[in-house]
ROLO-832855 format. One record per residue (C-alpha): residue in three letters; y, z, x. Coordinates in pm, whole numbers. Example, Ala and Ser with C-alpha at 12.3 -4.5 7.8 and 13.67 -1.06 7.14 Angstrom:
<nodes>
+------+--------+--------+--------+
: type :  north :     up :   east :
+------+--------+--------+--------+
:  ALA :   -450 :    780 :   1230 :
:  SER :   -106 :    714 :   1367 :
+------+--------+--------+--------+
</nodes>
This chain:
<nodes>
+------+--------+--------+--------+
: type :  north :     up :   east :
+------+--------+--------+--------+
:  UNK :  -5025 :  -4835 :  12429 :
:  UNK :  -4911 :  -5139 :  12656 :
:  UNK :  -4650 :  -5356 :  12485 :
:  UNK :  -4803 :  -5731 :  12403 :
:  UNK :  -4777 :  -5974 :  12678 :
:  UNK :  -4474 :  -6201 :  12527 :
:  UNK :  -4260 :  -5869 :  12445 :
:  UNK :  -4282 :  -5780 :  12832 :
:  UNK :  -3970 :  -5909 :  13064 :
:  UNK :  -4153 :  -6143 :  13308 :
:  UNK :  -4042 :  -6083 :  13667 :
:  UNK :  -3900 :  -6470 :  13688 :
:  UNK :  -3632 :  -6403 :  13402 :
:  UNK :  -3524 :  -6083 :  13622 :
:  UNK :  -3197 :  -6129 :  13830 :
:  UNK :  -3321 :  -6150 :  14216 :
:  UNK :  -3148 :  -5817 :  14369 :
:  UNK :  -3125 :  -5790 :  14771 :
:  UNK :  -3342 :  -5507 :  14882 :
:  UNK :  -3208 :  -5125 :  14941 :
:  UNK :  -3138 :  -5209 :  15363 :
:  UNK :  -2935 :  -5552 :  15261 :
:  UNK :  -2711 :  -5338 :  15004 :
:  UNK :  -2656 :  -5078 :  15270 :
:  UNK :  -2590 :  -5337 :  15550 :
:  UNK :  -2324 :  -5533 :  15300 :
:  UNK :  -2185 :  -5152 :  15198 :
:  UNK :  -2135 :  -5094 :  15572 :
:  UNK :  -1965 :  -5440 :  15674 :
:  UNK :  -1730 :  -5421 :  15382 :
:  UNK :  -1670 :  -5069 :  15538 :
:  UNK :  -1623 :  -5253 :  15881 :
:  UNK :  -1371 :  -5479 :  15752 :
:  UNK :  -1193 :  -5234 :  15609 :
:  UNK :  -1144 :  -5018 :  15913 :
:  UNK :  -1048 :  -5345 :  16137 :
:  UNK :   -760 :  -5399 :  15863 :
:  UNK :   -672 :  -5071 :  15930 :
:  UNK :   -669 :  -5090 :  16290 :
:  UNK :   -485 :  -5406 :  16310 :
:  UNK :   -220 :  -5287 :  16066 :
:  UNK :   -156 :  -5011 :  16275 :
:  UNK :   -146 :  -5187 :  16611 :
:  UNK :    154 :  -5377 :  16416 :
:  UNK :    349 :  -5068 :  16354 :
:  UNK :    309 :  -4945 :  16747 :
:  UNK :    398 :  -5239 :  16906 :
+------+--------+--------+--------+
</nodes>
Protein backbone atom coordinates (compact mmCIF):
# COMPACT_ATOMS: atom_id res chain seq x y z
CA UNK A 1 0.00 0.00 0.00
CA UNK A 2 1.45 3.46 -1.25
CA UNK A 3 1.65 6.03 1.54
CA UNK A 4 -0.99 9.14 0.86
CA UNK A 5 0.31 11.84 -1.28
CA UNK A 6 0.91 14.64 1.62
CA UNK A 7 2.82 11.92 3.91
CA UNK A 8 5.38 11.45 0.90
CA UNK A 9 8.76 13.75 1.04
CA UNK A 10 8.38 15.79 -2.19
CA UNK A 11 11.63 15.90 -4.16
CA UNK A 12 11.75 20.00 -3.74
CA UNK A 13 12.03 19.74 0.21
CA UNK A 14 15.07 17.20 -0.48
CA UNK A 15 18.63 18.72 0.00
CA UNK A 16 20.16 19.03 -3.74
CA UNK A 17 23.28 16.46 -3.51
CA UNK A 18 26.09 16.71 -6.39
CA UNK A 19 26.00 13.55 -8.39
CA UNK A 20 28.37 10.30 -7.64
CA UNK A 21 31.36 11.75 -10.47
CA UNK A 22 31.23 15.46 -8.68
CA UNK A 23 31.77 13.70 -5.11
CA UNK A 24 34.58 11.65 -6.55
CA UNK A 25 36.14 14.61 -8.47
CA UNK A 26 35.93 16.91 -5.03
CA UNK A 27 37.30 13.50 -3.03
CA UNK A 28 40.21 13.49 -5.50
CA UNK A 29 41.16 17.37 -5.48
CA UNK A 30 41.03 17.47 -1.73
CA UNK A 31 43.41 14.43 -2.23
CA UNK A 32 45.45 16.70 -4.69
CA UNK A 33 45.83 19.38 -2.28
CA UNK A 34 46.85 17.33 0.17
CA UNK A 35 49.73 15.73 -1.64
CA UNK A 36 50.97 19.36 -3.01
CA UNK A 37 51.14 20.32 0.88
CA UNK A 38 53.10 17.48 1.22
CA UNK A 39 55.36 18.07 -1.51
CA UNK A 40 55.97 21.60 -0.75
CA UNK A 41 56.63 20.88 2.91
CA UNK A 42 59.17 18.63 1.98
CA UNK A 43 60.92 20.72 -0.67
CA UNK A 44 61.32 23.10 2.57
CA UNK A 45 63.16 20.58 4.57
CA UNK A 46 65.72 19.73 1.44
CA UNK A 47 66.58 22.96 0.54
Amino acid sequence: MKPPEELRPRKDDQPIRPSRLEEMRLLIEEYAAGLREIIKKLLRKLN
